[in-house]
C-alpha positions in Angstrom: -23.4 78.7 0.3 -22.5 81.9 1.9 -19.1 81.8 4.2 -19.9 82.9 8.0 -16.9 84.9 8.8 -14.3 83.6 11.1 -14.4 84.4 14.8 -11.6 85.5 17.3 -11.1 82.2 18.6 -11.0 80.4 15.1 -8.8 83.2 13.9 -6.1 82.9 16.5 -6.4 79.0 16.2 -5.5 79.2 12.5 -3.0 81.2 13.1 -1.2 79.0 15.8 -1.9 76.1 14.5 -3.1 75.3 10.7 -1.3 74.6 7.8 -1.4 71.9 4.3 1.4 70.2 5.1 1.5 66.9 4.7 2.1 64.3 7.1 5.3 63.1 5.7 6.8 66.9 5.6 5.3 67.2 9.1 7.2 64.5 10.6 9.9 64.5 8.2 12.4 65.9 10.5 11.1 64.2 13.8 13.4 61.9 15.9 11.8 58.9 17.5 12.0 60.5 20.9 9.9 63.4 19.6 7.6 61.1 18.1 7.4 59.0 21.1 6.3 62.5 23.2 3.7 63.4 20.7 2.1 59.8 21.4 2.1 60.3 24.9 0.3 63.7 24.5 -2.0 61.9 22.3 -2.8 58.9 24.9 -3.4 61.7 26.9 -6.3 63.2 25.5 -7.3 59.8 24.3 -9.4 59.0 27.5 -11.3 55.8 25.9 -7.8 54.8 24.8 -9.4 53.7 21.3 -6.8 55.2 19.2 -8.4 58.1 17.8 -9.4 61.5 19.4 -13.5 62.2 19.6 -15.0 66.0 19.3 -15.1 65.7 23.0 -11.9 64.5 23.8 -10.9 67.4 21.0 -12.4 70.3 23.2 -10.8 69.1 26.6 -7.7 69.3 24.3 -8.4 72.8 23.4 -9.6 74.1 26.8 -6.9 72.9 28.9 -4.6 75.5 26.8 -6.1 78.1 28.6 -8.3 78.9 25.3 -12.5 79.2 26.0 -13.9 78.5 22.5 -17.6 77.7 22.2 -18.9 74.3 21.7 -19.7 75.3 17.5 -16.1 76.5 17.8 -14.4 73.5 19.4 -16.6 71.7 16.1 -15.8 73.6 13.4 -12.3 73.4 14.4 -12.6 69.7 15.0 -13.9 69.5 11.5 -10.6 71.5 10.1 -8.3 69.1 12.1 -9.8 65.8 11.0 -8.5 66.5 7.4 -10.1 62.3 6.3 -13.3 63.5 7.9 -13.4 60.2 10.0 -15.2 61.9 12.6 -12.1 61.4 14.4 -8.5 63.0 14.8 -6.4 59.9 14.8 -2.4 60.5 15.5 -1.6 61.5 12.0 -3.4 64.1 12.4 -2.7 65.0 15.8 1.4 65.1 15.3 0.6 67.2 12.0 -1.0 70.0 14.7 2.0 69.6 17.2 4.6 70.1 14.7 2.9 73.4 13.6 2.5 74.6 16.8 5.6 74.1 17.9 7.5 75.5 14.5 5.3 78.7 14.9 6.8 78.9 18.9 10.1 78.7 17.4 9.3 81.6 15.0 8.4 84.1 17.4 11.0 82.8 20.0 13.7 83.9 16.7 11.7 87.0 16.2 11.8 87.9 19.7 15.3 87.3 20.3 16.2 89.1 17.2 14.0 92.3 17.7 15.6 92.5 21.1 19.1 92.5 19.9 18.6 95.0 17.5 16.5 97.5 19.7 19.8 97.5 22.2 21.8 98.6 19.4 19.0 101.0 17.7 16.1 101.8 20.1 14.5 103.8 16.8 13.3 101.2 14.5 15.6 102.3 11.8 19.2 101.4 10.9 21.5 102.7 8.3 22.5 100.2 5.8 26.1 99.9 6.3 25.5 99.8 10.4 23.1 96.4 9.4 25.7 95.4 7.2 28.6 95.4 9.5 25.9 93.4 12.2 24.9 90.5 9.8 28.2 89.9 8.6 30.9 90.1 11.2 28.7 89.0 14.6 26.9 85.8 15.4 27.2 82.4 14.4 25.3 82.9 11.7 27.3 85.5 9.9 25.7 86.3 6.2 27.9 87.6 3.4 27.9 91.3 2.2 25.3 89.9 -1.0 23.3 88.1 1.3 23.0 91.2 3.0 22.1 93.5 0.2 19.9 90.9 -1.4 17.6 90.8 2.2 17.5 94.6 2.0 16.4 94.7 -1.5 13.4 92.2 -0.5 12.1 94.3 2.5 13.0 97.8 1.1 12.8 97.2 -2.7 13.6 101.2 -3.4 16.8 101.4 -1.5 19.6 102.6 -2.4 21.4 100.7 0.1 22.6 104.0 1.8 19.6 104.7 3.3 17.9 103.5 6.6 16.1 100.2 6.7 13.2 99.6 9.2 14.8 96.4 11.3 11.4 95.3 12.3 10.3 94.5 8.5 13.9 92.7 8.4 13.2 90.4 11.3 9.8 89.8 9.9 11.5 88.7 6.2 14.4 86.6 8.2 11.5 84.4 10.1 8.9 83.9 7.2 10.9 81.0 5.8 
């Protein structure tokens, strides 16, 4: 069987919102309050209340986030999403897509907030080592060591010398992949 190629709407869906986790690492870190709000979401979109959200239900979901996918979109999607293949996405399933979505927000939230702190102290993309070094070690609460330091610049720029310039852009990028 040949694989169709993805389309825009699928590819920006997996990207906001797909992962393997598991359950138990998705909700892992969740507080009953948070999982109380996820099941009021779900309720939400549950409009027969029978527990368990239909293909239907699924692309009312989808389309009152703004997005416009087609109805073989909203499908295969659904199909990705119901990872038991009930023919339903029951709350397991759904808190699983929350948790993604909202880890990824917090990603580019922190890559926002970093890229703009760093383009007010170097609007040219590129910083000299020891300028970074004085930065990530003396300011913020999150102050890393001189190591840390060099060891992060050795992963984004692998040839440095650590007295050259590093791109701060591929830094931020290495900081919020983890």
């Amino acid at each position: 069987m040949t694989r169709r190629p993805c389309s825009t709407f699928e590819q920006m869906f997996k990207k906001k919102v797909l992962t393997k986790n598991t359950l138990a690492e998705s909700v892992k870190d969740n507080t009953a309050l948070d999982i109380a709000a996820y099941r009021k979401t779900f309720e939400k979109f549950d409009d027969d209340g029978n527990g368990e959200i239909d293909v239907g239900e699924f692309g009312t979901m989808i389309r009152s986030l703004g997005l416009s996918p087609t109805d073989s979109e909203i499908q295969i999607l659904f199909n990705k999403m119901d990872t038991d293949e009930s023919g339903f996405i029951e709350f397991n399933e759904f808190i699983h897509i929350l948790d993604h979505s909202i880890m990824n927000r917090t990603r580019e939230d922190t890559k926002d907030i970093l890229l703009s702190s760093f383009r007010k102290l170097q609007p040219n993309r590129l910083m000299k080592v020891n300028d970074l070094k004085k930065v990530l070690t003396q300011y913020g609460s999150m102050a890393m060591t001189e190591d840390e330091v060099e060891d992060l610049i050795r992963q984004v720029n692998p040839s440095s010398t650590l007295k050259d310039e590093v791109d701060y852009n591929n830094l931020v990028e290495k900081l919020v992949e983890n």
